[in-house]
N, C-alpha and C positions, 0 to 999 in steps of 0.2 A: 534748630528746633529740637527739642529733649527729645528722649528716644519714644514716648508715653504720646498719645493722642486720644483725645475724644472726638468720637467724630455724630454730624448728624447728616446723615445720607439721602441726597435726593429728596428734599425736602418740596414736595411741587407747590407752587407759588403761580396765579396767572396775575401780570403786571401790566403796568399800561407803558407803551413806548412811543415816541413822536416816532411819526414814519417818515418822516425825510430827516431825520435828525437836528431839527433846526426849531421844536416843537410845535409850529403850527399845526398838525394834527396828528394821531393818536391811534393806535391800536392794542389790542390784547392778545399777550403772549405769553404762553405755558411755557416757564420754565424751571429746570432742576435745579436746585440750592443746595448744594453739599456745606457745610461748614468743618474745619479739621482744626479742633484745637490742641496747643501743646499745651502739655500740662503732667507734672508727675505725677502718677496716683501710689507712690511705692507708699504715702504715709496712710491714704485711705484705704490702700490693702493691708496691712499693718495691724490696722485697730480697728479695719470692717468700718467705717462709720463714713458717711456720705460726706458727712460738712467737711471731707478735707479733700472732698472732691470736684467738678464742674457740674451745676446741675443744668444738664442739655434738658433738660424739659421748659425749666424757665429761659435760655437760649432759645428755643423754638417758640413759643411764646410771643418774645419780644420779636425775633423776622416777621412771625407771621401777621402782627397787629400793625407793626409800623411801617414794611416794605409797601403793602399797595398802597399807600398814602402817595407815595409820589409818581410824577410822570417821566420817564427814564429817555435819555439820549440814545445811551448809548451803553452795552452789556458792561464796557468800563466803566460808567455812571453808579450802573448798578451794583458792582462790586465795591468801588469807593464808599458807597450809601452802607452797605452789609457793615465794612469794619468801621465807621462812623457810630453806628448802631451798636455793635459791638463792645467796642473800648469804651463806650459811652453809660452804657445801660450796665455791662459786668463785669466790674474793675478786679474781679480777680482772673479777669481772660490777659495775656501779656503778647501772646503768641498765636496767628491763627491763617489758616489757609482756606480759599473759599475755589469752591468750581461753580460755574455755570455754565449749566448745558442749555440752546432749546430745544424744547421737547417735540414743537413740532416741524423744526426746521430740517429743510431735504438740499443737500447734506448736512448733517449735524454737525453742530458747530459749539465748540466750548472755549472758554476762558477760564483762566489759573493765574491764581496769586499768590504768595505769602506776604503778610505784615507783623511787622511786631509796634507795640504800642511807644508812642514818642513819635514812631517815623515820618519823617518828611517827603521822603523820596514815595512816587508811586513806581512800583515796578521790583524785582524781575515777572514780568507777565508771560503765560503760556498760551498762543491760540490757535486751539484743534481745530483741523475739519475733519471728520471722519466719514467715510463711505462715500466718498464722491468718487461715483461709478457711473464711467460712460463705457463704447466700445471703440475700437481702434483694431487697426492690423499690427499685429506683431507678434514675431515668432519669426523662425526662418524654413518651417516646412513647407511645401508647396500650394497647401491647404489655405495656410495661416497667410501666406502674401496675397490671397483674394477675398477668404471672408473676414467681417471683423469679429472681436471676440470680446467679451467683457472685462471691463480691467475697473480696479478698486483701488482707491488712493488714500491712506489714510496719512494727514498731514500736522505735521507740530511747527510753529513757530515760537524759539526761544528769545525773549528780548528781555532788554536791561531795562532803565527808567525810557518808562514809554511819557508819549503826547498824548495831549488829552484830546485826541483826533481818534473818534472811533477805528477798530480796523477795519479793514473790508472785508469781512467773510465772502457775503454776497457775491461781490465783485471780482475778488479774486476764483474763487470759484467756476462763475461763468468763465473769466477768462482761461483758466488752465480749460476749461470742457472745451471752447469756441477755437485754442488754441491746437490741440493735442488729438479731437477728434477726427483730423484727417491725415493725422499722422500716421508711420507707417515703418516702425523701427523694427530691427532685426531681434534685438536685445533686451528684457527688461531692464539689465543694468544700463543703457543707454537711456531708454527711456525714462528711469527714477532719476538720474541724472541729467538731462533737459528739464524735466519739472521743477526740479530742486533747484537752476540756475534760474527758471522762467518765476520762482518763486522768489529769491532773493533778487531779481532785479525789479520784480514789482513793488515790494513792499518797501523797498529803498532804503531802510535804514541799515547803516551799516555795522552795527552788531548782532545782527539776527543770525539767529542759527535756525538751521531747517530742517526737521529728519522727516521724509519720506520714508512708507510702507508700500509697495507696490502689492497688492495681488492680482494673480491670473485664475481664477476660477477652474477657467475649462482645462489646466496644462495637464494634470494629471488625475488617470482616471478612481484610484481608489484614495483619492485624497480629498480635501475639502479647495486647498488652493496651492499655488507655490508660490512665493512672497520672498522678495526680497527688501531691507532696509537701508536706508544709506542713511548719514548726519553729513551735511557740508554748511560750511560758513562762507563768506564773501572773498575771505584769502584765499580760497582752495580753487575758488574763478578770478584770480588777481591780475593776469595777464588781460579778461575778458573786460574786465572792469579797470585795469588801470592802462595800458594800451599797449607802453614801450618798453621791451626787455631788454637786459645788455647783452651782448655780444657772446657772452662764455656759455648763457645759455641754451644757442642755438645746440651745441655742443650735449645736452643735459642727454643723456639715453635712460634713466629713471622713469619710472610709472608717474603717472600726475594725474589729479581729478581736476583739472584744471580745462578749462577749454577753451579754444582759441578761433578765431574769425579768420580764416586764410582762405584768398583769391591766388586760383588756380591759370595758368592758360592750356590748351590743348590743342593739337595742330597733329592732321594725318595728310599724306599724298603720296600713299603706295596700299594696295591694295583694297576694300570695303573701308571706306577713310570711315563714312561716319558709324558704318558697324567698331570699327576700332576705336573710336572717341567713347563710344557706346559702353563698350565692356571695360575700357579704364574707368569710364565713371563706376563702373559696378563692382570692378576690381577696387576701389581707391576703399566702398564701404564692407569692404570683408578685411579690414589689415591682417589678422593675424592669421589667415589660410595664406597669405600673399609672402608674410614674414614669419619667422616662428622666433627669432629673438626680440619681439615687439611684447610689451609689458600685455598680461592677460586682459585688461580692462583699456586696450587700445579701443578706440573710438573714431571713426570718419563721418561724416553725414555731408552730404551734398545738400545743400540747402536752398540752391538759386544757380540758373544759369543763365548763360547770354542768349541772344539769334545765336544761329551758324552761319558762317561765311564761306564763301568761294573767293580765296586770295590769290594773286599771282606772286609766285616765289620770290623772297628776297635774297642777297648777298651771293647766290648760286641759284642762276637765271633760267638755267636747263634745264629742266627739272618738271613733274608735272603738277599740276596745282594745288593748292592743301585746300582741306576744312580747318577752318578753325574756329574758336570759341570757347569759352572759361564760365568758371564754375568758381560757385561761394562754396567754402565746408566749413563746418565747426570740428576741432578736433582737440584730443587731450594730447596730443603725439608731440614734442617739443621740435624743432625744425630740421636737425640732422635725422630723426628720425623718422620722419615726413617725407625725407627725401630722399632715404633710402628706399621707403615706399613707394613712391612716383618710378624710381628708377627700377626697382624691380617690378613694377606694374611694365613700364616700356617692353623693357624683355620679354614679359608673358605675352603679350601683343604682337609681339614679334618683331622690336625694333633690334636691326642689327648696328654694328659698330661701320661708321660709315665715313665720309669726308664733313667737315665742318659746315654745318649750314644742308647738310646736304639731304637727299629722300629719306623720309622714313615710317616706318607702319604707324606709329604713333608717339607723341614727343607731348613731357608732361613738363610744366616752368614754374615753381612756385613764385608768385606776383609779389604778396605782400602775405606778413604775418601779424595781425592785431595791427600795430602801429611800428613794429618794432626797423630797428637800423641795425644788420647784419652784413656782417662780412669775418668770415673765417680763414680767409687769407692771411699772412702775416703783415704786420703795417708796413713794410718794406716793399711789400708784393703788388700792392694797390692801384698804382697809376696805368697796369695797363687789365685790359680783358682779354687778353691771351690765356689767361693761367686758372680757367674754373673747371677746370675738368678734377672733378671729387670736392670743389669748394661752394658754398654758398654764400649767396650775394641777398639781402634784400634791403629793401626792393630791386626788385629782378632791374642791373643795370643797363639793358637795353631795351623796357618796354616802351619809352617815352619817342622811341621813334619806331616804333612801331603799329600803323592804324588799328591791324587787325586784334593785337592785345587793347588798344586804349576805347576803340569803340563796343570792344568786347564789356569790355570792368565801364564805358559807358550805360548800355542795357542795363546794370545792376547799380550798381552805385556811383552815378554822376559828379553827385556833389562830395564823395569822400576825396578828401584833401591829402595830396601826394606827401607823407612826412620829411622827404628833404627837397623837393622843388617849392612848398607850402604853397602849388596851386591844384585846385582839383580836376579832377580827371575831364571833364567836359573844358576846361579850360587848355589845358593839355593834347585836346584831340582837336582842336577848333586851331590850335598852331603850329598844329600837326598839317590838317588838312589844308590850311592858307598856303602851305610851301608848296605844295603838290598842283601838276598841268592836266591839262583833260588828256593830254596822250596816256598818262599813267590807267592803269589796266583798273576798272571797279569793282570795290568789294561788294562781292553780291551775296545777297541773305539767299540762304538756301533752305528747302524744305525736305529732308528725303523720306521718303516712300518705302516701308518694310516689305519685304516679297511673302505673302500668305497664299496660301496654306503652305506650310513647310512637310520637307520629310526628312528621314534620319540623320542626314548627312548634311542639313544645310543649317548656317550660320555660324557662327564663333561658341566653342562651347571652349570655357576654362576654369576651374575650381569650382563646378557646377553651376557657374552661369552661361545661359543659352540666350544669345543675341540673334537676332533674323539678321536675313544678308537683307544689304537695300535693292529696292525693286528700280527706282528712279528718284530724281528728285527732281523739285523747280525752283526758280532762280527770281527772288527780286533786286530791285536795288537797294542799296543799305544808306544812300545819301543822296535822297532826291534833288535838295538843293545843288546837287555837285552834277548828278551822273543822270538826271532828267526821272520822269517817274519808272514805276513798275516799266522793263526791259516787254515782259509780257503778260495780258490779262488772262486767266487760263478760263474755260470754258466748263462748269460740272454740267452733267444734264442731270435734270431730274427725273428718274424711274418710279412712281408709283404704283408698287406690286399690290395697290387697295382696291377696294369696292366703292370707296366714298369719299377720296381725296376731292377737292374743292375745282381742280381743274381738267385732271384726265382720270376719274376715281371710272374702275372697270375697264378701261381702255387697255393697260398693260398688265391685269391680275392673273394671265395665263402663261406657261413657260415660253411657245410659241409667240405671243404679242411681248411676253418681253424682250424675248432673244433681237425680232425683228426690232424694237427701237432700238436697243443697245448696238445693235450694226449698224443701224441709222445714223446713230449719233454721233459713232465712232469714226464712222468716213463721212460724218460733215464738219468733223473736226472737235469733237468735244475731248477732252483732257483726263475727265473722270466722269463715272457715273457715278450716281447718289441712289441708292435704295431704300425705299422706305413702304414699311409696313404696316404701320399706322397712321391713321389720318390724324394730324393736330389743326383740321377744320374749326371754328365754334361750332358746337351742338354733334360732333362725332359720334359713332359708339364707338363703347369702350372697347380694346383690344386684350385678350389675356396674353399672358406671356409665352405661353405655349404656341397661342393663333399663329402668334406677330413672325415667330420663329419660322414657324409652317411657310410661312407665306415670303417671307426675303432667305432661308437658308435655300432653299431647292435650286432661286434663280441665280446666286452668287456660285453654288456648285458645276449649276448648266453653263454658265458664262465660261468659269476656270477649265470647262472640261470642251471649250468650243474647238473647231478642226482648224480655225482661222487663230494664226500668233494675235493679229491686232486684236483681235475679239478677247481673247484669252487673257490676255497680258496688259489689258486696259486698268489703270488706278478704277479699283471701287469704293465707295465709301457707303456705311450705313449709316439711314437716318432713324436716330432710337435712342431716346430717353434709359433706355433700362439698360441698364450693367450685365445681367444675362446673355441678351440680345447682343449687346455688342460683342462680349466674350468670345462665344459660339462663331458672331458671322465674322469678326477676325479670323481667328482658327480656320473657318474654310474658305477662306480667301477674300477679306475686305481688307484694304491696306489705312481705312480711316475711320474717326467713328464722327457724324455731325450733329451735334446734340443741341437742340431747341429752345432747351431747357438750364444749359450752362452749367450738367452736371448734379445742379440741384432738385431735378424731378418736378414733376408739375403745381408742387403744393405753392399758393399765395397768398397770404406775405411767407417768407419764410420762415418756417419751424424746427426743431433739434431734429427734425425725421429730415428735414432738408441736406442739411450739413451730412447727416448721415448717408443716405443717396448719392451727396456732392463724393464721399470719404471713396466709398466700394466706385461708384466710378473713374478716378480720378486714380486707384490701384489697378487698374485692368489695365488704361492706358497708358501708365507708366509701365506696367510687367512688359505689355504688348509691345510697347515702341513704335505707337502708331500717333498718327497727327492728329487731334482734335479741332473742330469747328465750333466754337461755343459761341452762343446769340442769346441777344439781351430779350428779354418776355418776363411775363407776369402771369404766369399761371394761363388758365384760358384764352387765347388768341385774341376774342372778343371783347374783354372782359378788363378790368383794371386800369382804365385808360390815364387815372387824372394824373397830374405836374405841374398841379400848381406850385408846388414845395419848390422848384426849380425856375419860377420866372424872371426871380432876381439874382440869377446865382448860376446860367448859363441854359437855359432851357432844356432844351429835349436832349442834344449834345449834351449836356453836363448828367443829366438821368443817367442815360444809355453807359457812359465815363463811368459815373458813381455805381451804377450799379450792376453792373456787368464786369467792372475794375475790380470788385470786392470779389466775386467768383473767381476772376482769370487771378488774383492774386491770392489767393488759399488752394488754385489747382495748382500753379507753376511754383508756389516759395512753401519751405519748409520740406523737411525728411517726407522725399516718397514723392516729392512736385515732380510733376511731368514738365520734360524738359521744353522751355521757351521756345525755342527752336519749333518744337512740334505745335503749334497753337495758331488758327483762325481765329478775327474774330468778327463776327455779325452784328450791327447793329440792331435787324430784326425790323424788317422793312412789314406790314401787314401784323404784325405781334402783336397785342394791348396799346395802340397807339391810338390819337384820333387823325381823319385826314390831314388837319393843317398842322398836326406834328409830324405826320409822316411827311408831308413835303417839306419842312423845313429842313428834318433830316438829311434826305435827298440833295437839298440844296449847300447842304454843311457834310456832308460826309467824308471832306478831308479833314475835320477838324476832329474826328471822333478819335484816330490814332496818332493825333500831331505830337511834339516834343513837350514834354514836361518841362514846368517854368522851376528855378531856383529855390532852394527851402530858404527859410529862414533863418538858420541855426545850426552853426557846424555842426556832419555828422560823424560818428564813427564809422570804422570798418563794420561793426555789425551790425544788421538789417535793422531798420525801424522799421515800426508793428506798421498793419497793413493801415491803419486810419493815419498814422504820421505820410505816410505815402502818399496818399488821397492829400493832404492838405499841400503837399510840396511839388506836385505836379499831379499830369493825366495816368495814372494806372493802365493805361490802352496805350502810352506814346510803343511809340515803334512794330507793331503787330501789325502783319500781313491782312490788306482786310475783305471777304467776303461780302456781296451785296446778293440779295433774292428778293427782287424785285418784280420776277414773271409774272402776270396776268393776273395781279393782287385786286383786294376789290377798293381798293383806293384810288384808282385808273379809272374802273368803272364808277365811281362817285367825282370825278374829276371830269368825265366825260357825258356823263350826264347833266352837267350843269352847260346853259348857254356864255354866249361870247360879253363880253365887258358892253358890246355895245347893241346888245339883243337883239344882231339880227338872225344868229344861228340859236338855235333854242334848245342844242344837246342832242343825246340820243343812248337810251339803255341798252347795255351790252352785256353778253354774257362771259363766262372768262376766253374762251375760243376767239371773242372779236377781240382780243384785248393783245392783239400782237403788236400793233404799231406803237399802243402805248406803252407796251414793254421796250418796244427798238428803243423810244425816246429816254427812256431812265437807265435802260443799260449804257447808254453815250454817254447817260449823266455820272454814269460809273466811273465808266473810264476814265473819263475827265478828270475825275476827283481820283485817281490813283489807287482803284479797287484790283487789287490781285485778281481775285477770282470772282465770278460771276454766276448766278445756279439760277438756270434757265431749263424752259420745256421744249420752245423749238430750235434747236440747235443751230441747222443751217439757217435761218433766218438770220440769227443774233450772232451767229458766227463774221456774217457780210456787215452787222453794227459792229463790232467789235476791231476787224481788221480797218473798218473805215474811220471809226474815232481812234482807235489808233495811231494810225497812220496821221492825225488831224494831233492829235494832243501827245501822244509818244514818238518822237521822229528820232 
């Protein structure tokens, strides 16, 4: 374009567009019309005189008369229309660049062209979004890892000859907000770069370039924001995007904006195993405090992990049992340099130089990296696995006999396909397990239990991360088909410190009535208490966040401070929808948090204030390192009940699936997910249901966490979005599962109704007579393979529990 431009500026224009793009119907849209024409005007400055110039009046003119004439696709429709208009109407225009903004779109969104006259080609096209501002955690102060803060995106995508397929403003849009708002990065330069690869893998085309503007608002106090910018293209994520790299590469020790999918394993069996597992993972996302000859834009992100296991020792017998368990990371780090990270993480952990196979504080094994085939060995060296001490092998050449790595990288990605066995990992562990006797020792999923309240001296503190010691943990089976169901169903009791709970509201609201259940419960065998401060009754009053506080911090305090160890030292869990709440009664001594609400707060159907809710909570219990209980509901208890949407397509099981799978899989995957391991989950027995779907449930509630069936279409090593998961299996398979079925009023509408053959004609109960039909549903617990169970009368359902047991667990 000459150096000379005329330009007309924002010219506003309200036009008409098909709203689905297809033009069956039609709305109106204010938008900004720049026009930028080239054009010399050195002879019109010259000799002063207009005619050797453009006259933008009659350009404006002609937009303005002939543009609302037509009905518009698409903002590319519209620009195509502009230089049509143009070349057409003022044959002395040669050259011209056109922006379109709309004016009333939230986030703003533009389009950039140039054309010159003749051209056939459409394109190179520019399309902004600017000011697409949500909140998110990030930062690395203490502050910044609990509340979120405002962040600003201001985004370009450059491309060549485009399709004559609208872009997605809209759509892309929502997705970076839906994707990123629960996110929870250290770094802005981490996070400009997640969006920037989240952008070119959405838009797919493989010329697009991308520059992201990050700002932070709130980072600095006498500024307006602090911002930083990147540009990346699709080769700068080439590893990410094409799979396999050769061999010299692992080798590379250079900076790269490049990012990679690498499956980790993890295994501890000498002292706090899964505090130790704990701070390697936290160690792995600080690299450059870990290293200091790691390039400055080093990057880790833990993005997904497995269960944890209780394995019995391989290769060196003696020994005492590990945790084990593996973790997805995205990282820029090239693979020797990855591995010197793992290995100085060991160190920091405190693993010493030992015997082969033998104890150690903690042991990091890089699995797999993208797709790639590694080995650093010399080819001469090869035939045996004697010689890796300083060498890398991938994929790791002993995970394939190994259970505890295959049903680990199971949990996470099933279906990704081993690149030199070319079978996938479930295939892999299923020929694993057919070799193996019941004498062999079973890998049990374990749950551990952080010790709360702490004081100065307790837990792992290293490069300013502070891990809690564990308190206890509990033990499922991890292969019912092999090793029979859950080993044990554990017992919560429920404590309600309210006025107006639906079955014991006022009974336990004094520190006195509560101490006395809590020792009740404790020697009639209950496993944890549950506390809760608000009632989530239908038709409740509301609870401030202050009350709720009042009312469950005093008796977790009395508890921790009892003269009796067993009273003391009892697992407590609070029940509380609010991130406050649970904050606080962690801190003085809750070791869980059981949310009703699945994180997302009470609002229904879900709104951008939900997700948000979902984000701040889903931060506490990751910082914390506490278990969560998340149960499927619909806002008000009462309230919400219909599914029809689900009659052809797996009923009340495939809702509770669908829609409780989309929570647990935005808490546990993605930077800042709360690790798998720590996760219940509730179907929600009495929650927005009606009777004959709560009892179907009932009847189905091993099917709610059974195994995920085969996708359809090979995956890669890196995660597909949370809906490609939903189509390729249950989102719930493998999760420990929660039933609270106590003295719901589905019993009493069950029991109010007479017998099939009328001669018993029912009888109205209130929640107090409703024990027996509690015994009957908690058997139907056990039955179906419920972990845990969250009951009011303890020792009653304690004598169901050891008897169904005993009947269906032998």
């Amino acid at each position: 374009m000459p150096k000379d431009t005329i330009r007309i500026d924002e010219l506003l224009l309200t036009l008409s567009f098909a709203a689905d793009g297809d033009g069956n119907e039609e709305h109106s849209q204010a938008v900004l019309l720049s026009v930028i024409i080239a054009h010399d005007i050195s002879k019109a400055a010259r000799s002063d005189n207009v005619a050797y110039s453009i006259d933008y009046a009659a350009v404006c003119a002609t937009l303005t008369e002939t543009l609302p004439k037509t009905r518009y696709t698409s903002l590319e429709a519209l620009v195509e229309r502009v230089f049509k208009t143009l070349f057409r109407s003022h044959p002395d225009v040669d050259e011209a660049s056109v922006v379109v903004t709309l004016q009333d779109a939230l986030p703003h969104v533009t389009i950039e062209t140039t054309r010159r006259r003749g051209q056939t080609s459409t394109g190179p096209y520019r399309f902004v979004i600017n000011k697409l501002t949500f909140s998110a955690i990030l930062g690395v102060n203490p502050r910044e890892r609990i509340e979120k803060q405002p962040v600003v995106f201001d985004i370009t995508i450059d491309r060549g000859v485009t399709s004559q397929e609208r872009f997605p403003f809209v759509a892309l849009a929502t997705s970076i907000h839906q994707t990123f708002t629960a996110s929870a990065y250290l770094t802005v330069e981490a996070f400009a770069s997640a969006v920037a690869w989240h952008v070119l893998k959405y838009t797919r085309d493989p010329e697009d370039t991308v520059t992201i503007k990050l700002s932070k608002p709130n980072a600095l106090t006498f500024a307006a924001s602090a911002q930083i910018q990147i540009t990346r293209q699709r080769n700068d994520f080439a590893d990410v995007f094409a799979g396999r790299g050769s061999e010299a590469e692992a080798e590379h020790s250079g900076s790269s904006s490049s990012f990679h999918s690498v499956a980790l394993a993890l295994g501890s069996n000498l002292g706090d195993r899964f505090a130790n597992i704990e701070t390697a993972l936290r160690l792995l996302e600080v690299p450059t405090s870990m290293l200091s000859n790691l390039p400055e834009d080093a990057q880790v992100s833990v993005v997904d992990t497995s269960f944890m296991y209780e394995t019995a020792p391989m290769y060196v017998t003696d020994q005492p049992r590990f945790a084990n368990c593996a973790c997805m990371i995205e990282t820029n780090l090239a693979p020797m340099e990855l591995l010197r990270l793992v290995k100085e993480i060991e160190t920091a952990v405190g693993r010493m130089p030992s015997m082969r196979f033998g104890p150690r504080a903690v042991d990091l094994d890089i699995l797999m990296y993208d797709d790639r085939l590694v080995d650093t060995r010399p080819p001469d060296s090869r035939a045996s696995l004697d010689n890796l001490i300083g060498e890398l092998v991938i994929p790791h050449p002993r995970m394939c006999e190994r259970e505890f790595v295959l049903r680990s990288l199971h949990d996470m990605i099933p279906h990704y396909i081993h690149p030199s066995y070319n079978k996938t990992i479930r295939a892999l562990l299923d020929e694993l397990v057919s070799t193996q006797t019941e004498s062999d020792f079973p890998m049990l999923k374990v749950m551990p239990f952080p010790k709360y309240p702490l004081n100065d001296i307790e837990g792992t503190k290293i490069h300013g991360i502070h891990v809690p010691p564990t308190a206890t943990y509990w033990t499922m089976s991890s292969n019912p088909a092999k090793h029979g169901r859950p080993r044990k169903t554990h017992l919560m009791a429920t404590l309600n410190v309210t006025p107006d709970s639906f079955s014991d509201g006022a009974q336990h609201n004094t520190l006195p009535t509560a101490l006395a259940y809590t020792t009740a419960a404790i020697s009639s065998g209950a496993d944890m208490i549950d506390i809760g401060g608000y009632s989530t009754r239908p038709g409740a009053a509301t609870v401030s966040t202050d009350e709720e506080l009042a009312r469950v911090l005093p008796v977790v305090q009395a508890i921790r401070a009892h003269p009796s160890p067993a009273v003391r030292d009892v697992l407590l869990s609070v029940d509380t929808f609010r991130w406050e709440v649970a904050a606080r009664a962690v801190r003085a001594g809750v070791n869980c948090i059981n949310d009703v609400y699945a994180f997302t707060g009470p609002a229904y159907p879900l709104d951008a204030a939900s997700w948000e809710h979902l984000a701040r909570m889903r931060t506490v219990a990751r910082e914390l390192c506490v278990p969560v209980v998340l149960m499927h509901s619909r806002g008000d208890a009462g309230q919400n009940k219909g599914y029809d949407a689900y009659n052809n397509g797996g009923g009340i099981v495939a809702a509770v699936q669908t829609e409780l799978g989309l929570k647990v899989d935005k808490i546990v995957r993605g930077p800042g997910g709360v690790r798998r391991w720590l996760v219940l989950v509730d179907p929600g027995i009495g929650f927005s249901k009606p009777v004959e779907r709560q009892l179907a449930l009932m009847r189905s509630l091993g099917r709610v966490t059974a195994p995920a069936s085969a996708p359809a279409s090979k995956p890669t090593l890196a995660h597909e979005p949370a809906q490609e998961c939903e189509r390729s299996g249950n989102p719930l398979a493998g999760y420990p599962l929660l039933v609270g079925p106590s003295k719901k009023s589905v019993w009493g509408t069950v029991l109010e109704e007479g017998d099939i053959e009328g001669v018993y004609e029912g009888r109205k109960t209130g929640t107090q007579e409703r024990g027996w039909a509690t015994a009957a549903a908690v058997a139907c617990a056990v039955q179906q393979g419920a972990s845990v169970v969250r009951v009011h009368d303890v020792a009653e359902m304690r004598d169901v529990v050891a008897v169904a047991s005993a009947i269906w667990n032998p």
